[in-house]
mmJSON file of the N, C-alpha and C atoms, coordinates in Angstrom:
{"data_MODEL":{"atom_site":{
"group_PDB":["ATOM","ATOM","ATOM","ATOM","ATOM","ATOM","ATOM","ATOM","ATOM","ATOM","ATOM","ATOM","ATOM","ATOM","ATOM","ATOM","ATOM","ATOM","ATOM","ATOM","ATOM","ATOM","ATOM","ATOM","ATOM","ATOM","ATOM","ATOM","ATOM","ATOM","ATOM","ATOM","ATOM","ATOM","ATOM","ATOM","ATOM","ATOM","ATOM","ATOM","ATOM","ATOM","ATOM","ATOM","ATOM","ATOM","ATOM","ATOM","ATOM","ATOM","ATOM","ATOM","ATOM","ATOM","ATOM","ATOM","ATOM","ATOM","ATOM","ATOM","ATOM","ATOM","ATOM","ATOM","ATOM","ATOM","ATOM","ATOM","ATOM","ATOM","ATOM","ATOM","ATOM","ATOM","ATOM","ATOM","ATOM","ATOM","ATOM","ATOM","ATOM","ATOM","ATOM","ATOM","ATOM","ATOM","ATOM","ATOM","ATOM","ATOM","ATOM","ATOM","ATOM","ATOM","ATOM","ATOM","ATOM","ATOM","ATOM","ATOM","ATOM","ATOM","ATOM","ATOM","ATOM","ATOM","ATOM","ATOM","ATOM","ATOM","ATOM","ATOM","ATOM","ATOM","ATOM","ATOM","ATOM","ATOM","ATOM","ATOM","ATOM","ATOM","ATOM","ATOM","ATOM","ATOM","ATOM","ATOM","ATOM","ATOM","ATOM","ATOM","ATOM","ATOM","ATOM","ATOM","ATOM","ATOM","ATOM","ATOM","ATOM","ATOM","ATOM","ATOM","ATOM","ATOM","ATOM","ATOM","ATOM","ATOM","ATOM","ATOM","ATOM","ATOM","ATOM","ATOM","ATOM","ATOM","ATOM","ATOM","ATOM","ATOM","ATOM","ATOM","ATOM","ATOM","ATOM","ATOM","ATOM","ATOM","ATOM","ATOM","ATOM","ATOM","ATOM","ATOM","ATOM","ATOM","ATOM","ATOM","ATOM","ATOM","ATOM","ATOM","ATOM","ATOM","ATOM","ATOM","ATOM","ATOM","ATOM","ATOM","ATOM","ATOM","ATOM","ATOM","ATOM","ATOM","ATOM","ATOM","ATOM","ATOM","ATOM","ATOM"],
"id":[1,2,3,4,5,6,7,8,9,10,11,12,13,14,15,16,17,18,19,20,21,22,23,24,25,26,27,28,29,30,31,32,33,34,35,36,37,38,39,40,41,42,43,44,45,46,47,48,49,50,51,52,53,54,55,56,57,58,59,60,61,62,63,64,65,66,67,68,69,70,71,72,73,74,75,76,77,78,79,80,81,82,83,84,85,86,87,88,89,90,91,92,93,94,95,96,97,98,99,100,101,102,103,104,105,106,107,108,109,110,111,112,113,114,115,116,117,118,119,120,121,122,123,124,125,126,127,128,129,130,131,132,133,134,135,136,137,138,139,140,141,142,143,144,145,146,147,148,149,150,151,152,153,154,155,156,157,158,159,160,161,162,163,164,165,166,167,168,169,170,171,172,173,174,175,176,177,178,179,180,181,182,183,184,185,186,187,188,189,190,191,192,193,194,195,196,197,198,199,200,201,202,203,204],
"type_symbol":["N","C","C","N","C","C","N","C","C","N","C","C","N","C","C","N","C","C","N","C","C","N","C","C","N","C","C","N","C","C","N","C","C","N","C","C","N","C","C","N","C","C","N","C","C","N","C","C","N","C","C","N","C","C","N","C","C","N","C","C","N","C","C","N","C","C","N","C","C","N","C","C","N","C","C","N","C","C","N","C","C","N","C","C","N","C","C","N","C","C","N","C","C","N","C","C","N","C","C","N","C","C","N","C","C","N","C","C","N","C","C","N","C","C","N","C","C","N","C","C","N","C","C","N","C","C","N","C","C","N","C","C","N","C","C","N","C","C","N","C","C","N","C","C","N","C","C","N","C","C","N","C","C","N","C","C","N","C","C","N","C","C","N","C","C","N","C","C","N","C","C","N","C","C","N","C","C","N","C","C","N","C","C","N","C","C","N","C","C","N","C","C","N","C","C","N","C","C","N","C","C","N","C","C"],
"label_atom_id":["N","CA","C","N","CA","C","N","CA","C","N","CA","C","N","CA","C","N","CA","C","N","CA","C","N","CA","C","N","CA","C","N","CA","C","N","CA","C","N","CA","C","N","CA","C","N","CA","C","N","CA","C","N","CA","C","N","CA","C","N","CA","C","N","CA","C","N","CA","C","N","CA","C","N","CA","C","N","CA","C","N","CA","C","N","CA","C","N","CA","C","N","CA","C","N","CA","C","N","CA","C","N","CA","C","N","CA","C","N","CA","C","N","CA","C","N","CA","C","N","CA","C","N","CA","C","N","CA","C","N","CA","C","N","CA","C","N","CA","C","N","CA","C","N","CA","C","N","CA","C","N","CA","C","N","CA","C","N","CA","C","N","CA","C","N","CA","C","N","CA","C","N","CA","C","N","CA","C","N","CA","C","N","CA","C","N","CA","C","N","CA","C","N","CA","C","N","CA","C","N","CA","C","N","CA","C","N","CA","C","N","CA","C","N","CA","C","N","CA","C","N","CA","C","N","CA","C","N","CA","C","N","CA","C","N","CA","C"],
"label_alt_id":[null,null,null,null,null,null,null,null,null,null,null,null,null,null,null,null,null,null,null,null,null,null,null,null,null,null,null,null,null,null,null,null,null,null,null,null,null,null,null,null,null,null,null,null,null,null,null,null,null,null,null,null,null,null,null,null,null,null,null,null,null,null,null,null,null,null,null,null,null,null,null,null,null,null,null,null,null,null,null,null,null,null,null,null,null,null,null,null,null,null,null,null,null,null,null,null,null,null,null,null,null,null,null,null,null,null,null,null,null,null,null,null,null,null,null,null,null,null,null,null,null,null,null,null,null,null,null,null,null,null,null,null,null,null,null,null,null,null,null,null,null,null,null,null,null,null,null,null,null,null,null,null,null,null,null,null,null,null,null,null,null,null,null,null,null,null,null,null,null,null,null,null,null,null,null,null,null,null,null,null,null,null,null,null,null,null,null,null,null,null,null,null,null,null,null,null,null,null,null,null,null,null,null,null],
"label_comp_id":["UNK","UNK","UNK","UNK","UNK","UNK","UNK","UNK","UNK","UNK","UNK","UNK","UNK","UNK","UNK","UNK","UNK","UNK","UNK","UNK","UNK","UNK","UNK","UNK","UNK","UNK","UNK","UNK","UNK","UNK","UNK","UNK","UNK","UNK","UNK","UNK","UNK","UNK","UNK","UNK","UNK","UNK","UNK","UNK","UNK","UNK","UNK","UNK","UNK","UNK","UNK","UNK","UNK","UNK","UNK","UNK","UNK","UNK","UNK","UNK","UNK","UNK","UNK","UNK","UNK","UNK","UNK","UNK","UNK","UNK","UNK","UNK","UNK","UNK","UNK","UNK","UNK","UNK","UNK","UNK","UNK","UNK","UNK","UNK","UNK","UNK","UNK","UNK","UNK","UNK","UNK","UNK","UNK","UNK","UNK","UNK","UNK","UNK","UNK","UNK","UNK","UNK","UNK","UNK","UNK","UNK","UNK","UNK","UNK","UNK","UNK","UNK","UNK","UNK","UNK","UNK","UNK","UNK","UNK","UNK","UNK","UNK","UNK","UNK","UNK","UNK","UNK","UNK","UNK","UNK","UNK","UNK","UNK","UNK","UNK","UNK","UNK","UNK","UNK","UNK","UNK","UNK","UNK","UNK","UNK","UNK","UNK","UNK","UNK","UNK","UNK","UNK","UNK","UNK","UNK","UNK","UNK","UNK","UNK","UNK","UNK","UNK","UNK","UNK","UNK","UNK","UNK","UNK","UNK","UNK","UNK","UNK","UNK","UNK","UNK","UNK","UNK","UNK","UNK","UNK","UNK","UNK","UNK","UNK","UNK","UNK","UNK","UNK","UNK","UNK","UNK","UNK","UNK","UNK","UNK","UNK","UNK","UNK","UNK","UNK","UNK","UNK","UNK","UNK"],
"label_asym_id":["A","A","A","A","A","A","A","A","A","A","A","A","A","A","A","A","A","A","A","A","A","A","A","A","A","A","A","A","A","A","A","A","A","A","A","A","A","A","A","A","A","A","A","A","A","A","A","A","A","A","A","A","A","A","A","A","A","A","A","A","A","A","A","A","A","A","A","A","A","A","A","A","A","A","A","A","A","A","A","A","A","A","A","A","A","A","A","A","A","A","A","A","A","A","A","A","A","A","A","A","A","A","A","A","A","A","A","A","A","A","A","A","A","A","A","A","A","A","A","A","A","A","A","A","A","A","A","A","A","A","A","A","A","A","A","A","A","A","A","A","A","A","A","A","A","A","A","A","A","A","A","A","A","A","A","A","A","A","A","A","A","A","A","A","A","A","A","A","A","A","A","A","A","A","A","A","A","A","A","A","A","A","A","A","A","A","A","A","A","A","A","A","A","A","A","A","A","A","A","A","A","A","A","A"],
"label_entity_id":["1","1","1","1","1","1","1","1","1","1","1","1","1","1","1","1","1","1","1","1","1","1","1","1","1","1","1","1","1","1","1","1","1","1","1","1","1","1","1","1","1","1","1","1","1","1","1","1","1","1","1","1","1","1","1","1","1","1","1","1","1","1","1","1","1","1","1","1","1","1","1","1","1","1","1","1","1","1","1","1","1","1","1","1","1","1","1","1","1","1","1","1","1","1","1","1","1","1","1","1","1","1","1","1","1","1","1","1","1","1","1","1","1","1","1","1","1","1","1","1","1","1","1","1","1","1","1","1","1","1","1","1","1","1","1","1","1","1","1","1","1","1","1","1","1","1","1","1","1","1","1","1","1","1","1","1","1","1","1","1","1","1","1","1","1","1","1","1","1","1","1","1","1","1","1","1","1","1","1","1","1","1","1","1","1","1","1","1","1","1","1","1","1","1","1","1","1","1","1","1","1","1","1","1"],
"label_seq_id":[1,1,1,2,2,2,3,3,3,4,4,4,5,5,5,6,6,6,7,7,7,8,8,8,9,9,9,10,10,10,11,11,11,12,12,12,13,13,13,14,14,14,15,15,15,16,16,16,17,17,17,18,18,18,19,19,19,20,20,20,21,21,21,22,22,22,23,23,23,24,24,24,25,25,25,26,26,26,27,27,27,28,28,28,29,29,29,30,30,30,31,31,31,32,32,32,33,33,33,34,34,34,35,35,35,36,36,36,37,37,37,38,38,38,39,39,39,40,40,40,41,41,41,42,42,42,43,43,43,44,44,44,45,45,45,46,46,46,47,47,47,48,48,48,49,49,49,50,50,50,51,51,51,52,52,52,53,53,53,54,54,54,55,55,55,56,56,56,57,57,57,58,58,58,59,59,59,60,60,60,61,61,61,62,62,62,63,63,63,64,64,64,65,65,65,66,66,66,67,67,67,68,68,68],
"pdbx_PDB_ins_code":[null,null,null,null,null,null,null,null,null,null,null,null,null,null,null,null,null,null,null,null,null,null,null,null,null,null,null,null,null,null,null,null,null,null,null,null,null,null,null,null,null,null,null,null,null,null,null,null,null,null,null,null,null,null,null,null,null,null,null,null,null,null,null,null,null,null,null,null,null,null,null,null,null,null,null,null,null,null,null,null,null,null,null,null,null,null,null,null,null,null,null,null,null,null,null,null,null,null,null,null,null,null,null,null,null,null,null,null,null,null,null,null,null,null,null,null,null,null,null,null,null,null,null,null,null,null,null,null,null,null,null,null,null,null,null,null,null,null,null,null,null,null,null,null,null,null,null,null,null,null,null,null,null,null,null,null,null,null,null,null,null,null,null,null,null,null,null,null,null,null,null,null,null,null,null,null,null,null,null,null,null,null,null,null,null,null,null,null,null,null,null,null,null,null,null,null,null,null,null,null,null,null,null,null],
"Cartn_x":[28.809,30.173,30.736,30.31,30.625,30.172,29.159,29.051,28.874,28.905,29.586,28.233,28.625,27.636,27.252,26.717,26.661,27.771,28.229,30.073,30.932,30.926,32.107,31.649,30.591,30.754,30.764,30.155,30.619,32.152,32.578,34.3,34.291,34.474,34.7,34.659,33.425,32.683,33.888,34.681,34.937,36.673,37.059,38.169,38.551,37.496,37.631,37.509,36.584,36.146,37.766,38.154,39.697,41.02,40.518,41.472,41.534,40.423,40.139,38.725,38.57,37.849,38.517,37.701,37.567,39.461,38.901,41.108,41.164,41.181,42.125,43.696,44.484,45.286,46.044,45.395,46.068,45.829,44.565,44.374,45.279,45.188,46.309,48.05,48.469,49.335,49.191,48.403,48.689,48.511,47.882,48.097,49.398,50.218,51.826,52.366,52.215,52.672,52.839,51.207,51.351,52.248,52.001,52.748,53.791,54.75,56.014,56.899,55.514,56.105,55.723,55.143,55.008,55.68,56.564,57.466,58.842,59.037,60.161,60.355,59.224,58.887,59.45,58.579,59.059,60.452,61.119,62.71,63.101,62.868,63.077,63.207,62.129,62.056,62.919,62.773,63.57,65.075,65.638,67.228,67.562,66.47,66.577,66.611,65.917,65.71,67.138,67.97,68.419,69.547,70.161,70.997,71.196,69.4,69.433,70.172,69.823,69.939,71.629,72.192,73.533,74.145,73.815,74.556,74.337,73.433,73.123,74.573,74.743,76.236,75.583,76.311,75.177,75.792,74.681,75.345,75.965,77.086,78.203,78.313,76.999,76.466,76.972,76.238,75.81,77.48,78.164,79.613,80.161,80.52,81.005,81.005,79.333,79.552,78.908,79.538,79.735,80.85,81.835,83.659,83.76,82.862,83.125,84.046],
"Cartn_y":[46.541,46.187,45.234,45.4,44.401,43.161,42.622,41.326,40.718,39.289,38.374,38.584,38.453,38.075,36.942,36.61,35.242,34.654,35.636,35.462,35.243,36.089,35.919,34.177,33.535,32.643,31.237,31.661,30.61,30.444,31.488,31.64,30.641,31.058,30.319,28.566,28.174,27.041,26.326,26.911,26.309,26.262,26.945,26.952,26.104,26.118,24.529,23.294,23.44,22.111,21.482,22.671,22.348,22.082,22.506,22.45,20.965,20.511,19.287,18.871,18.809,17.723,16.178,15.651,14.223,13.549,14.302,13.93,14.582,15.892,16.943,17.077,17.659,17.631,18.377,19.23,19.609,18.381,18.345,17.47,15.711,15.511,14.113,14.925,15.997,16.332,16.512,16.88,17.026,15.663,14.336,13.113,12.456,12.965,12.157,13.176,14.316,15.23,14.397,14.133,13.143,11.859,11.142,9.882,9.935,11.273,11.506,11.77,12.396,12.687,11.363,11.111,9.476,8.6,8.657,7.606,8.304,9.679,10.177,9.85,10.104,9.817,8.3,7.573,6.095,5.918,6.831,5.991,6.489,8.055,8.044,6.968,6.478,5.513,4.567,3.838,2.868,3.489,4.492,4.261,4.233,4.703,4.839,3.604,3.071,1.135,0.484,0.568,-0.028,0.938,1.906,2.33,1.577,1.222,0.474,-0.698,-1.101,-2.847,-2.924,-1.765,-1.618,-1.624,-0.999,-0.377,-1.81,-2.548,-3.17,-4.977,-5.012,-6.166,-7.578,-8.332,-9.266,-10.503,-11.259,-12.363,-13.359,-13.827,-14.989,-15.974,-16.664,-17.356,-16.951,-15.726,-14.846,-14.142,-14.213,-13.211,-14.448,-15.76,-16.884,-17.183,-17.215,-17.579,-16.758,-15.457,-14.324,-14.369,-14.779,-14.867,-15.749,-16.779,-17.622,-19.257],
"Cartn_z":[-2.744,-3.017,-1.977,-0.489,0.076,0.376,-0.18,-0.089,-1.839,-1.616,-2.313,-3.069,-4.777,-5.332,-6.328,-6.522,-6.942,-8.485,-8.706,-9.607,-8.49,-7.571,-6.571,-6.103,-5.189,-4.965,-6.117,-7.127,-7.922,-8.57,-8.332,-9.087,-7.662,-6.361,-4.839,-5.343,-5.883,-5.536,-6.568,-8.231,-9.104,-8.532,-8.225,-7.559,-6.767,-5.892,-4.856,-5.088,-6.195,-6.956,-7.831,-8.436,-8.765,-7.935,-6.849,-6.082,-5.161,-4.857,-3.628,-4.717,-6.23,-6.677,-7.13,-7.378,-7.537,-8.359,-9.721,-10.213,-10.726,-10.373,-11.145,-10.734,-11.602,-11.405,-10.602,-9.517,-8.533,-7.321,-7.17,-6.407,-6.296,-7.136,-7.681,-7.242,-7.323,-7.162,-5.518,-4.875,-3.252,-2.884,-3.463,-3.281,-3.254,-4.117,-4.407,-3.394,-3.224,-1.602,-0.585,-0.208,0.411,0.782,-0.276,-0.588,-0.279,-0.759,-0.85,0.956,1.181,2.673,3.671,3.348,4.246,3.97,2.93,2.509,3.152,3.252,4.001,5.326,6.126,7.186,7.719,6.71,6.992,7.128,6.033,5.61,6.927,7.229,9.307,9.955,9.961,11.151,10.467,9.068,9.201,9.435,9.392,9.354,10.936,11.934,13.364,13.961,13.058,13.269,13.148,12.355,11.254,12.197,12.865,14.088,15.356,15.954,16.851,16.864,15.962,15.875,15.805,14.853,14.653,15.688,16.831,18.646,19.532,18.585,20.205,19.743,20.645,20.597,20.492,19.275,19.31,20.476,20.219,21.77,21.042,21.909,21.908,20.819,20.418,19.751,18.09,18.056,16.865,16.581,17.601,16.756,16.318,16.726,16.64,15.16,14.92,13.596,12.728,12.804,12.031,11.768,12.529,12.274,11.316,11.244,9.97,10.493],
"occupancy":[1.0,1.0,1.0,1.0,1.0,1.0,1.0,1.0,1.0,1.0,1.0,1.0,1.0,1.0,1.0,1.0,1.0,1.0,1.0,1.0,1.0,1.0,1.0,1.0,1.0,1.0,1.0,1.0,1.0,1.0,1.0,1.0,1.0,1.0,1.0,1.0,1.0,1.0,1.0,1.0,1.0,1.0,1.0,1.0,1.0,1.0,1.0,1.0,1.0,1.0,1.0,1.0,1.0,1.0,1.0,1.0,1.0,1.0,1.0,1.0,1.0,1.0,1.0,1.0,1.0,1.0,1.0,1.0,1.0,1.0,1.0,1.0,1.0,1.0,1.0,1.0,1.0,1.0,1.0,1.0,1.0,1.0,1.0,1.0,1.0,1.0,1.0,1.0,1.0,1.0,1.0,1.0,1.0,1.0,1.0,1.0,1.0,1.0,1.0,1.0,1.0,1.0,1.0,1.0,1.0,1.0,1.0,1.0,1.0,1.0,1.0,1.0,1.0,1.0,1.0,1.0,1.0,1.0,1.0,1.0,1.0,1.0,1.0,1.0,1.0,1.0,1.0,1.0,1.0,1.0,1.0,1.0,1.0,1.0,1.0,1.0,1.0,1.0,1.0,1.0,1.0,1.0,1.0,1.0,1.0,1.0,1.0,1.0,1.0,1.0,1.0,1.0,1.0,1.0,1.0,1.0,1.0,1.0,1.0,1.0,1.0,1.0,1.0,1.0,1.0,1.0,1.0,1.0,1.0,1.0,1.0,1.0,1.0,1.0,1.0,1.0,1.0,1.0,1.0,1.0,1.0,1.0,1.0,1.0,1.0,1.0,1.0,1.0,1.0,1.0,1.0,1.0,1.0,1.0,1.0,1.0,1.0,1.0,1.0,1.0,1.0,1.0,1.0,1.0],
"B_iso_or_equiv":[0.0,0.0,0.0,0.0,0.0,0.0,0.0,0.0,0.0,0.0,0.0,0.0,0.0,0.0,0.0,0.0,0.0,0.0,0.0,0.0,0.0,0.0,0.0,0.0,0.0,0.0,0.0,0.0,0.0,0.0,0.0,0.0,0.0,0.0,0.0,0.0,0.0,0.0,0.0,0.0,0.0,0.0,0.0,0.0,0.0,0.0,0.0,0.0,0.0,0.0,0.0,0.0,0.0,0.0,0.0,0.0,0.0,0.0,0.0,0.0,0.0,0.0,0.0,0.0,0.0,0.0,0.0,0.0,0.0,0.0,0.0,0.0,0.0,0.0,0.0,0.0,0.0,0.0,0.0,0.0,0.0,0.0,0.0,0.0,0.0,0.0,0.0,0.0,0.0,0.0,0.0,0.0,0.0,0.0,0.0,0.0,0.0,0.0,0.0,0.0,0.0,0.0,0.0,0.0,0.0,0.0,0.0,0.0,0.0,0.0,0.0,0.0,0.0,0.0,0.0,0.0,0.0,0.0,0.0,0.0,0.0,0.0,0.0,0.0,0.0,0.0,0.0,0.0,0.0,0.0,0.0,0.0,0.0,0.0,0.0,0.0,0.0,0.0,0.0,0.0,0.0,0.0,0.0,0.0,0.0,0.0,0.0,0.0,0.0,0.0,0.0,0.0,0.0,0.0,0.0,0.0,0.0,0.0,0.0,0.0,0.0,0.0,0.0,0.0,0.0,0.0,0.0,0.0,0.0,0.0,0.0,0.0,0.0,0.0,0.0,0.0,0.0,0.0,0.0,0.0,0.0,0.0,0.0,0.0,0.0,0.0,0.0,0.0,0.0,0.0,0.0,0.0,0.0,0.0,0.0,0.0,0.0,0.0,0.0,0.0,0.0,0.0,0.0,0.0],
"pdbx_formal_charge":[null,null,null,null,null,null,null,null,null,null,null,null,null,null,null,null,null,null,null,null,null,null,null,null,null,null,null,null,null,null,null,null,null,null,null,null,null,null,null,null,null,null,null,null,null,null,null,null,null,null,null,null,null,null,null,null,null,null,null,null,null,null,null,null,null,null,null,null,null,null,null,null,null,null,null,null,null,null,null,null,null,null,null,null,null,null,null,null,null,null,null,null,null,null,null,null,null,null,null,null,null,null,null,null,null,null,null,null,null,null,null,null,null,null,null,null,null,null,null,null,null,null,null,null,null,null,null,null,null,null,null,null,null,null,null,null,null,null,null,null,null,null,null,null,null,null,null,null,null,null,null,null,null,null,null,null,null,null,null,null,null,null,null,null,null,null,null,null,null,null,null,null,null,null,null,null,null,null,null,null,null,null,null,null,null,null,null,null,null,null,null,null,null,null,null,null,null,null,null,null,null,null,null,null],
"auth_seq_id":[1,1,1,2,2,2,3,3,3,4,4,4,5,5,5,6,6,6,7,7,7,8,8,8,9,9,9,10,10,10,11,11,11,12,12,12,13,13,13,14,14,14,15,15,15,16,16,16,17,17,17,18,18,18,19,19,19,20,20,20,21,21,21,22,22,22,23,23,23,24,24,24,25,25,25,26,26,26,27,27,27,28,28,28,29,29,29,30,30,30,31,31,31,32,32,32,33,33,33,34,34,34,35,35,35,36,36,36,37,37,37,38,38,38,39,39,39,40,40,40,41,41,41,42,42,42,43,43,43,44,44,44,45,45,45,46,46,46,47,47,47,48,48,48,49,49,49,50,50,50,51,51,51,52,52,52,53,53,53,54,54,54,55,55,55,56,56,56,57,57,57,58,58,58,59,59,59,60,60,60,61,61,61,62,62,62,63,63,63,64,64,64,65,65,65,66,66,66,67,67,67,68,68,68],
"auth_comp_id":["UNK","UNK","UNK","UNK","UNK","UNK","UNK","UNK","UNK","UNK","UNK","UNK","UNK","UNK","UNK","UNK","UNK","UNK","UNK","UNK","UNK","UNK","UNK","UNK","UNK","UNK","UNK","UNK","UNK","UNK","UNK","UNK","UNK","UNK","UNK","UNK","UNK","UNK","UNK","UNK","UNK","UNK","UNK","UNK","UNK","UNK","UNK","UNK","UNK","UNK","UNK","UNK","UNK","UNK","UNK","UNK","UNK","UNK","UNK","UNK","UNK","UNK","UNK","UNK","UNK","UNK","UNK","UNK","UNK","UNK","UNK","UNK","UNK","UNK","UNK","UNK","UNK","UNK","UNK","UNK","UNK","UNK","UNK","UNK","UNK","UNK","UNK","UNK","UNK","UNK","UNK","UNK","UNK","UNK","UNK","UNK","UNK","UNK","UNK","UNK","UNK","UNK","UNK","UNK","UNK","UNK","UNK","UNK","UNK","UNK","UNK","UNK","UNK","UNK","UNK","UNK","UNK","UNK","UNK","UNK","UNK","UNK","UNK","UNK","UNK","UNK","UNK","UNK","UNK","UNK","UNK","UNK","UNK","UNK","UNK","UNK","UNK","UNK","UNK","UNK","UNK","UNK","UNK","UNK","UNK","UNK","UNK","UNK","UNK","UNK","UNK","UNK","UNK","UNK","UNK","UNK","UNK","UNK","UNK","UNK","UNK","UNK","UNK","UNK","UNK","UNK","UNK","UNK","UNK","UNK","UNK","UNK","UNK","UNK","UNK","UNK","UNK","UNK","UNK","UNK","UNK","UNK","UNK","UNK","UNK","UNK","UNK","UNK","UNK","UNK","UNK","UNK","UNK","UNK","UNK","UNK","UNK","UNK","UNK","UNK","UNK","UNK","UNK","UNK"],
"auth_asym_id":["A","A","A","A","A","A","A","A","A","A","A","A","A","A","A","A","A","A","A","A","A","A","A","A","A","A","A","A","A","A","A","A","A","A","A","A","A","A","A","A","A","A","A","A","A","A","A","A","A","A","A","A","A","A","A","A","A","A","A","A","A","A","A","A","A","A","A","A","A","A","A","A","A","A","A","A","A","A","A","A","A","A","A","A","A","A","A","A","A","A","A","A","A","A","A","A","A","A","A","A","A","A","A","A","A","A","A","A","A","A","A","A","A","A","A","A","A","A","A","A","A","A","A","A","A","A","A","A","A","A","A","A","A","A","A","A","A","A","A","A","A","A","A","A","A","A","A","A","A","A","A","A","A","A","A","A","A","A","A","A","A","A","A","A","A","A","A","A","A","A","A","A","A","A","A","A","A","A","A","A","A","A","A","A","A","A","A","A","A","A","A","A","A","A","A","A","A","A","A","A","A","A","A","A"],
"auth_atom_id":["N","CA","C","N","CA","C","N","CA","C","N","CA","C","N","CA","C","N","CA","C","N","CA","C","N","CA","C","N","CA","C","N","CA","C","N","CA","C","N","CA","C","N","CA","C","N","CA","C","N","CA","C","N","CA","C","N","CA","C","N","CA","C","N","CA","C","N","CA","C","N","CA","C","N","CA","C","N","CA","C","N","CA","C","N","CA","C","N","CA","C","N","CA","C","N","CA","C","N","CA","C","N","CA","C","N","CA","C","N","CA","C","N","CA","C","N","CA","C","N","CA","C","N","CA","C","N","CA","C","N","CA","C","N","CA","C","N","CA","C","N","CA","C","N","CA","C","N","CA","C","N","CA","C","N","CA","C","N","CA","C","N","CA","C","N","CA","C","N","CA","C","N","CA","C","N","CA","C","N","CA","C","N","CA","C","N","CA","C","N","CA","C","N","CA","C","N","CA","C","N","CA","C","N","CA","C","N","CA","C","N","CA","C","N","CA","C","N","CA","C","N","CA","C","N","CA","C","N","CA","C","N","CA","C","N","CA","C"],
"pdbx_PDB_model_num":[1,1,1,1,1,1,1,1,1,1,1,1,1,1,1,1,1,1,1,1,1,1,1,1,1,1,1,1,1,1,1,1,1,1,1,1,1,1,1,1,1,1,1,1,1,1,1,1,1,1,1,1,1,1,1,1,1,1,1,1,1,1,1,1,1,1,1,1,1,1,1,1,1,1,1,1,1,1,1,1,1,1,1,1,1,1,1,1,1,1,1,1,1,1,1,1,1,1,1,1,1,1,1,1,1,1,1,1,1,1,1,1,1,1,1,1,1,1,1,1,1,1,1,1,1,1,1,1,1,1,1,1,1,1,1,1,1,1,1,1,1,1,1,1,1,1,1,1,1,1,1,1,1,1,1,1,1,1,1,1,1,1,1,1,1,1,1,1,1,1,1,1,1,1,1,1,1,1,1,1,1,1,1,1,1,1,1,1,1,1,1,1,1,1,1,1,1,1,1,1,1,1,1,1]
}}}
């Protein structure tokens, strides 16, 4: 009873195969996970970017003819 018998590891082997095979559809789904969180990530950095640039005073030149 306690060790694995060859149902237990093939249920193992098909499970995984569904889980992290080639394009199934879990697997394609932890791909756009992915995607999704690296694109969050990014918009991070860009709005931290996009703060900086906001704080910093522009020079003499650049307000002049921003006034129009």
């Amino acid at each position: 009873m306690g060790a694995l018998s060859i149902w237990h590891i093939l249920l193992i082997v098909v499970v995984a195969a569904l889980l992290f095979g080639g394009r199934g559809k879990i697997s394609g789904l932890m791909g756009d996970t992915a995607k999704g969180i690296r694109a969050f990530r990014d918009g991070l950095k860009g709005e931290d970017s996009s703060e900086d640039a906001a704080a910093k005073p522009l020079p003499k030149d650049e307000k002049d003819s921003a006034r129009g």
